[in-house]
N, C-alpha and C positions, 0 to 999 in steps of 0.2 A: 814131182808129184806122182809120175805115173810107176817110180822103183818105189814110194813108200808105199804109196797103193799095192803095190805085188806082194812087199812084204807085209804090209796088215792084212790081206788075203790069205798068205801064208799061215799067219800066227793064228788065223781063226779058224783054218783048216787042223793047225796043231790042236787047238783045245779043243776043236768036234771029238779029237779021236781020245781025249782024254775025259770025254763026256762033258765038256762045261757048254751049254748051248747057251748061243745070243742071239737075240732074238731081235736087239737092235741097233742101230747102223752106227761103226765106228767114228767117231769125229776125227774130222783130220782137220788139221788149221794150217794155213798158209796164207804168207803176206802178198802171193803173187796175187793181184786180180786179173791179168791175162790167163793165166793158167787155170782159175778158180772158171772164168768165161768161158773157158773151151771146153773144160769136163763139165759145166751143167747146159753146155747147148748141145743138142746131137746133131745138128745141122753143120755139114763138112766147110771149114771156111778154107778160103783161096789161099792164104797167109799160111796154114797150118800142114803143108805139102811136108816141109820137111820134118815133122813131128808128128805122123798120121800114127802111126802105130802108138805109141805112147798114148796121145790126144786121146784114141778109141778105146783103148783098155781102160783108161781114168774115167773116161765117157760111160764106158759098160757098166763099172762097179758101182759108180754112182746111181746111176738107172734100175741096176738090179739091186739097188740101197746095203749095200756091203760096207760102202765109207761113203759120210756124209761130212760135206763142203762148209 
C-alpha cells in the first residue's frame, strides 16, 4: 500500500505541474484489512515495528487526504 501511495503522490505531483489541480482524495482500494487498519489509525501499534516507515507514510497521506482508503 505504502509504494502505491508513493506512486499516486507522484502522479499528482505530475499533473500539478501540468496544471490539472485535484482537489479531491485519490481512492485507493485494497483487500488487505490489516493494512487499510494501520493507515487510518495513527496510533503507533506494537505489531507494526517492522513496517514503521511504510505504516507512517500511508498513515500521513491519508491524514493529509491525498489518498483515501
Amino acid at each position: 500500500m505504502a509504494l502505491l501511495t508513493a506512486e499516486v503522490t507522484w502522479l499528482r505531483w505530475l499533473l500539478a505541474d501540468f496544471g490539472v489541480s485535484i482537489t479531491t482524495p485519490t481512492l485507493v482500494l485494497s483487500d488487505s484489512t490489516g493494512a487499510i487498519s494501520v493507515a487510518r489509525d495513527p496510533v503507533k501499534h506494537e505489531l507494526t515495528k517492522h513496517i514503521g516507515v511504510d505504516a507512517f507514510y500511508a498513515c500521513a497521506q491519508v491524514q493529509a487526504q491525498v489518498v483515501a482508503l
